[in-house]
C-alpha positions in Angstrom: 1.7 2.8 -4.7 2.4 -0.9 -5.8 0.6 -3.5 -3.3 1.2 -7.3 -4.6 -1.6 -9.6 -3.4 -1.6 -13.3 -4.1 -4.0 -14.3 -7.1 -7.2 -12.7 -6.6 -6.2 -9.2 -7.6 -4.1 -9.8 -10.1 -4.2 -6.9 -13.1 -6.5 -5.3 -11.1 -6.2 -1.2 -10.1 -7.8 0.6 -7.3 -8.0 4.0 -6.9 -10.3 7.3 -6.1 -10.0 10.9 -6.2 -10.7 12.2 -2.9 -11.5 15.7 -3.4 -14.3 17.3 -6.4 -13.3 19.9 -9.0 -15.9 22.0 -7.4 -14.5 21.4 -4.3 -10.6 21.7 -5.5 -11.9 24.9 -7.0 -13.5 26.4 -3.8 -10.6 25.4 -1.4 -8.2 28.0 -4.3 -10.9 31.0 -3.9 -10.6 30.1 0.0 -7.1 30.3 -0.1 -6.7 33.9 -2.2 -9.3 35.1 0.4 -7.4 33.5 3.2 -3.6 35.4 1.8 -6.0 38.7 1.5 -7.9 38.7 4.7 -5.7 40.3 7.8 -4.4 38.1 10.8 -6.4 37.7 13.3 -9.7 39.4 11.7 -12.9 37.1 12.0 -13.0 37.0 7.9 -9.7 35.0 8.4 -11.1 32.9 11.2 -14.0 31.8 8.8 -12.4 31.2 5.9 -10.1 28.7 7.8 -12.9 26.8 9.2 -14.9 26.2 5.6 -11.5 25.3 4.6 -11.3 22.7 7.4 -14.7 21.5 6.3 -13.2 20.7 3.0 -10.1 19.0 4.0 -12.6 17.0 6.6 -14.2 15.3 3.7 -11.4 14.5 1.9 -10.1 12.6 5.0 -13.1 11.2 5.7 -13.6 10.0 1.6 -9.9 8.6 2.0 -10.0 6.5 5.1 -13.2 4.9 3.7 -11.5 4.1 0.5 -8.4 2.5 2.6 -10.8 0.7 4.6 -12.5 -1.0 2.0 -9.4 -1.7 -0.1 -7.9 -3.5 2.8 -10.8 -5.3 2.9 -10.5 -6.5 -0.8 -7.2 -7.2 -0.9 -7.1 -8.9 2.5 -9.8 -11.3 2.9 -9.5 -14.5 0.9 -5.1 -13.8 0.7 -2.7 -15.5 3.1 0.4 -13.2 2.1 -0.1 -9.4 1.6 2.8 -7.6 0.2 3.7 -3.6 0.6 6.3 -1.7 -0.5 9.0 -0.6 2.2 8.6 3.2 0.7 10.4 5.8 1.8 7.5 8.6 1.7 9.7 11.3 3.2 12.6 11.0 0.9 9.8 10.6 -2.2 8.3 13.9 -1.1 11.6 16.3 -0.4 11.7 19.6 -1.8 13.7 20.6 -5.1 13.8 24.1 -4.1 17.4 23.8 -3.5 19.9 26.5 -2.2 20.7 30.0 -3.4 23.8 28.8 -4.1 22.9 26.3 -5.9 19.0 25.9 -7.0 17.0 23.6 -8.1 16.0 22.8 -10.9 11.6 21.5 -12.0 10.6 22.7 -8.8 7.0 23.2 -9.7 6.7 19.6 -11.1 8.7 18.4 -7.9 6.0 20.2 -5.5 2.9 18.7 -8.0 4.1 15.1 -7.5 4.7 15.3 -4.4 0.9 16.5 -3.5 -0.2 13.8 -5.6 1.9 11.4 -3.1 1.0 12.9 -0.1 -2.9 12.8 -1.2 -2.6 8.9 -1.2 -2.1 8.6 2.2 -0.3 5.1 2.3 0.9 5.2 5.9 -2.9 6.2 6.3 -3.5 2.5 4.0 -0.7 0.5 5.4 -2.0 0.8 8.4 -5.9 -0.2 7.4 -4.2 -3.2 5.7 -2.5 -4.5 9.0 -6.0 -4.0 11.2 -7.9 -5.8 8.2 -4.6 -8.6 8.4 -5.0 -9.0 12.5 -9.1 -9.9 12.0 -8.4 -12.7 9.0 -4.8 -13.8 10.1 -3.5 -12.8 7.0 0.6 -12.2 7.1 1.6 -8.2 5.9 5.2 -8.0 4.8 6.8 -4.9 3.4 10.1 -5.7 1.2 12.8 -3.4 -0.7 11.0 -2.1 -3.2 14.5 -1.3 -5.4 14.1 -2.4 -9.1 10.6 -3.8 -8.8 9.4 -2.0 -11.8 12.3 -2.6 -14.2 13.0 -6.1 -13.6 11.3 -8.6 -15.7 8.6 -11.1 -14.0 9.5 -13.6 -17.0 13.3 -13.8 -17.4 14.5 -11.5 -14.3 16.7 -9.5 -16.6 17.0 -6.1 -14.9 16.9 -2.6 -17.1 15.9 0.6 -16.5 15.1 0.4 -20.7 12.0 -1.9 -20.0 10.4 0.8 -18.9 9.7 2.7 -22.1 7.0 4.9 -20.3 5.1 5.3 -16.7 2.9 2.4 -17.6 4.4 0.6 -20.3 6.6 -2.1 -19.8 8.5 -4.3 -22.2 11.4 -6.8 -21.6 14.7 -5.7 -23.8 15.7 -9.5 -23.7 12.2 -11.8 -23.9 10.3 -8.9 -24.9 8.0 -9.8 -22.6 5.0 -6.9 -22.5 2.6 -5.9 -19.5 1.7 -2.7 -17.4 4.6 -1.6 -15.5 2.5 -1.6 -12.6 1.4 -4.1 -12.7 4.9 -5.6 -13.4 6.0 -4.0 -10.0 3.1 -5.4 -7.9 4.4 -9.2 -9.3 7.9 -8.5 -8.4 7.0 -7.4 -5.3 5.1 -10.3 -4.4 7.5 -12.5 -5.2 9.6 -10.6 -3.1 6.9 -10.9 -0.3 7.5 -15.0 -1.2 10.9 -15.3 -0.3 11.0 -17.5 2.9 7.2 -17.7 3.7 5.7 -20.8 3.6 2.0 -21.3 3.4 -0.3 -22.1 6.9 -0.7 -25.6 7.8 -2.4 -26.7 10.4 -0.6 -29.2 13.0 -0.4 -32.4 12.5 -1.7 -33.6 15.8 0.1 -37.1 16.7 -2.0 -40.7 16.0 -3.4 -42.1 19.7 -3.1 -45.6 19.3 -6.2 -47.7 20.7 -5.3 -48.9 24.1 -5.3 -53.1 24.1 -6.8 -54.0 27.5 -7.7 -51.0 30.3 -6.7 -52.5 33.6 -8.8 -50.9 36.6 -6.7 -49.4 39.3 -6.1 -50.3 42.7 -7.0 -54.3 41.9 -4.5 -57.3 40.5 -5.6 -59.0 37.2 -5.7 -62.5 37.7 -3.0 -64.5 36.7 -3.3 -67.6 34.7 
């Protein structure tokens, strides 16, 4: 997940697991017993509920860790910047057909937990109720090429990115973490036609010169 936000978190990285190895470890011995134990038996009925107890924790630990991201990257920024990801596309199967099957579909189905486990509609959404208290502005943009396009130059090549976090220009050789990278690009994205709060400039009452009363003539020379 990239999220450009002006200045103050510039470089910086959050992130959390959710879920401990204990707990990861438990949840598999839950699930053997849960493909073992017989529909509708009261062993299957209590291994799904320690299971939800699990799964409650790890939503719990999640929306607390969105909540106070959104607070970090929010407060103190005028312009917040998201990628316009498609999450549902990202996290299609690779199973494939019969006909024709496909191909790294255990690596497929492991990315794609690690995707879902994020939660960024879950984040996206903390971020906008965080923006509506502060006034910040939220804007999601294309999120196409961020990560291969060069913050320096703007030369655009999928060769800059010589590995998931290593970035480095082909043309200025400029060098930086490609995530970084994306987070600038897509803030500058997030630039493009927004212009900073101002306040109004309220219009100049001139001083009045004399302040006749009403209802009675001034006396003429």
């Amino acid at each position: 997940m990239l999220v450009g936000v002006e200045y103050r978190l510039a470089g910086q990285f959050l992130d959390r697991r959710f879920v401990s190895p204990g707990e990861a470890a438990r949840y598999r011995r839950l699930q053997q017993q849960l493909a073992r134990s017989r529909k509708g038996s009261g062993r299957r009925r209590a291994c799904r509920a320690k299971m939800r107890v699990i799964m409650r924790r790890v939503r719990d630990r999640r929306q607390d860790f969105h909540a106070q991201s959104a607070r970090q990257m929010v407060d103190g920024n005028a312009l917040v910047v998201l990628e316009d990801l498609n999450t549902a596309a990202m996290t299609a199967t690779a199973r494939g057909s019969v006909a024709e099957p496909g191909v790294r579909v255990r690596q497929k189905s492991g990315l794609n937990r690690s995707i879902q486990d994020k939660g960024r509609h879950s984040f996206e959404l903390a971020v906008r109720d965080r923006a509506r208290r502060t006034g910040a502005t939220v804007r999601t943009v294309n999120p196409a090429h961020t990560s291969t396009t060069c913050p320096v130059c703007g030369h655009v090549h999928p060769d800059h990115r010589k590995s998931q976090a290593r970035f480095v220009c082909t043309a200025c050789g400029h060098k930086e973490h490609a995530d970084t990278v994306g987070a600038k690009n897509t803030l500058a994205r997030g630039h493009a036609g927004h212009r900073a709060w101002r306040p109004r400039l309220q219009p100049v009452r001139e001083a009045p010169t004399s302040v006749q009363p009403r209802g009675i003539n001034a006396p003429t020379a």
